[in-house]
Structures are given as structure tokens and as C-alpha cells.
C-alpha positions in Angstrom: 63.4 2.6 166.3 62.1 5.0 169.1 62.0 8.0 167.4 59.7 10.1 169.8 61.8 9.2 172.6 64.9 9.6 170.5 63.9 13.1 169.9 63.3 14.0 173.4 66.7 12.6 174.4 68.4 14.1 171.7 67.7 17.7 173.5 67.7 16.4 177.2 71.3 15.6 176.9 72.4 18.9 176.3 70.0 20.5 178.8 71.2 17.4 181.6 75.2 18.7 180.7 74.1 22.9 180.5 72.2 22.1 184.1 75.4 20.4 185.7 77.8 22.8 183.7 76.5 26.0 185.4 75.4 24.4 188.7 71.4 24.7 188.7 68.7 22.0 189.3 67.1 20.9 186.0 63.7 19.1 185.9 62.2 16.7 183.3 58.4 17.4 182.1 57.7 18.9 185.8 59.6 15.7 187.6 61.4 16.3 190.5 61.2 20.7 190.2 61.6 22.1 193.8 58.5 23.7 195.3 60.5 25.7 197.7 61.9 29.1 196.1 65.7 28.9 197.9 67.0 28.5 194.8 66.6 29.1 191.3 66.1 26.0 188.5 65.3 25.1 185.1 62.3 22.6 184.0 61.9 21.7 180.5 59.0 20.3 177.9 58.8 19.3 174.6 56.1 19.9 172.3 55.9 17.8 168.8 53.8 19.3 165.6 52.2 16.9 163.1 54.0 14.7 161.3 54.8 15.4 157.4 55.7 13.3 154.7 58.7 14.3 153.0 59.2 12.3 150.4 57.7 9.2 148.6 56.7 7.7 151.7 60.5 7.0 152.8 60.9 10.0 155.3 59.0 11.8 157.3 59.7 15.5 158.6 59.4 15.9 162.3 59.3 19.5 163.9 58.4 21.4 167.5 60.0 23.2 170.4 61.8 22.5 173.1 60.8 24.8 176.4 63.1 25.1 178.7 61.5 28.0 181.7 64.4 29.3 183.6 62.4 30.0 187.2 64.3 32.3 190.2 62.9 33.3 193.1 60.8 36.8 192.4 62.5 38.8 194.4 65.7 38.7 192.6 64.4 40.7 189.3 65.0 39.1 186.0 68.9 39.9 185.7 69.5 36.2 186.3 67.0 34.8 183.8 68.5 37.2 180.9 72.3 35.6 182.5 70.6 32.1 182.3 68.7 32.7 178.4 72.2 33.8 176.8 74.1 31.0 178.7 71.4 28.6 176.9 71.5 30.6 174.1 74.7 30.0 173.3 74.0 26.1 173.3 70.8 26.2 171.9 71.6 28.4 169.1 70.2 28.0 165.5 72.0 25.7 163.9 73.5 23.4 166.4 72.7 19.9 165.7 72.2 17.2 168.8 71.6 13.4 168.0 70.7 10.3 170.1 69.6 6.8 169.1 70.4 7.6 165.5 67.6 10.4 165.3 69.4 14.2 164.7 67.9 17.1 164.5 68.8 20.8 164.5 67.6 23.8 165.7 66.3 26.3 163.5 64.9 29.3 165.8 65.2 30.7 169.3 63.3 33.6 171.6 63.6 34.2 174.9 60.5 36.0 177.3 59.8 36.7 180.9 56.6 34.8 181.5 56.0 36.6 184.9 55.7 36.0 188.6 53.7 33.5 190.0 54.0 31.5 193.4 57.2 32.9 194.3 58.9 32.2 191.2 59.7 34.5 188.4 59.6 33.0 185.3 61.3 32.7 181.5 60.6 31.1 178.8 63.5 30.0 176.4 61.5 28.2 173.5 63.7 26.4 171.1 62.2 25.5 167.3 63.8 22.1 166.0 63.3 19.8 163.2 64.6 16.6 162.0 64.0 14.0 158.8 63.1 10.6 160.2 62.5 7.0 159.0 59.0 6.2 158.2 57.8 3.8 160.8 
């Protein structure tokens, strides 16, 4: 069992279908993210916390986020990234569940902030708290 990249494909499916769903460019851990600011695009990461026994060394509890930055050109304001953080919202939101390769895991929290201008690009963060019950290895 993959369970690391089980987890991390568990939450890029949704974000690959949200990206092709409202027509905008989504990047991978910084693969393939446009360096031109024509138009706007989404680039996610995922961040895991330390594993945790949860029971009598049968499962283990797994938890992090899931950043996805929502980037637009900075002259547009940040109209379009609030548009962009309730559209993800809405399929992020605590207590959806998303599975893959026989590792679920739900969210539990969401925020959204403007992270600011740099480089052309202003910038939100949609940071997404998960956390799933695994195997131990």
C-alpha cells in the first residue's frame, strides 16, 4: 500500500476535476505553473504532520493540509480570488470525504487569506486541514 501517495491523490482528483470544471490552469507542487501573468491559475501542495498511533499498533492517524494558492494577475484586485476561495470552498468543505487507492480521508477545517502581490501575481491561500486512519505499514 502507497499510502503517502494515496493521500496526495486522494485530494488532487478533486482539485484536477474543480481546475477543468471552472476552466483555469492547475499546477502540481510547482510543475508546469505559468510564469507569464495572462492568465490566472491555481498550484497546490501538500504538507503531512507526524504520524500517530491510534490504536494498539494496528492504525495509524495521518493528518495535514492541503494548499491550494489561487494566483491572478495583480492588477485585477482580489474580487476573483474571494470568486475562486468560495467556488473551492464549496468542494473543499469540512466534512467532505475524498478516497483513492483505498486510503480516505476527510477534511476537517478550512481558511482562506490573500497572501499578497508578488512578481505580478496576486496571491491566495486556501489551506485545507485533513485527516485520515491508515494501516500500519
Amino acid at each position: 500500500m502507497n499510502i503517502f501517495e494515496n493521500i496526495t491523490k486522494a485530494l488532487d482528483k478533486p482539485y484536477r476535476l474543480f481546475s477543468a470544471d471552472n476552466s483555469i490552469k492547475a499546477c502540481v507542487e510547482n510543475i508546469g505553473c505559468p510564469t507569464s501573468t495572462d492568465a490566472p491559475y491555481l498550484s497546490s501542495f501538500i504538507r503531512m504532520a507526524p504520524t500517530e498511533e491510534a490504536d494498539l499498533s494496528v492504525n495509524e492517524f495521518r493528518q495535514g493540509f492541503y494548499q491550494i494558492d489561487v494566483n491572478y494577475p495583480s492588477h485585477t484586485g482580489v474580487t476573483n480570488l474571494n470568486e475562486m476561495a468560495d467556488l473551492l470552498n464549496a468542494v473543499f468543505k469540512t466534512g467532505a470525504c475524498f478516497d483513492f487507492g483505498g486510503v480516505c480521508l476527510c477534511i476537517t477545517s478550512n481558511y482562506f487569506n490573500i497572501a499578497g502581490v508578488s512578481n505580478g501575481w496576486v496571491t491566495g491561500n486556501m489551506i485545507i486541514n485533513w485527516n485520515t486512519y491508515t494501516n500500519r505499514l
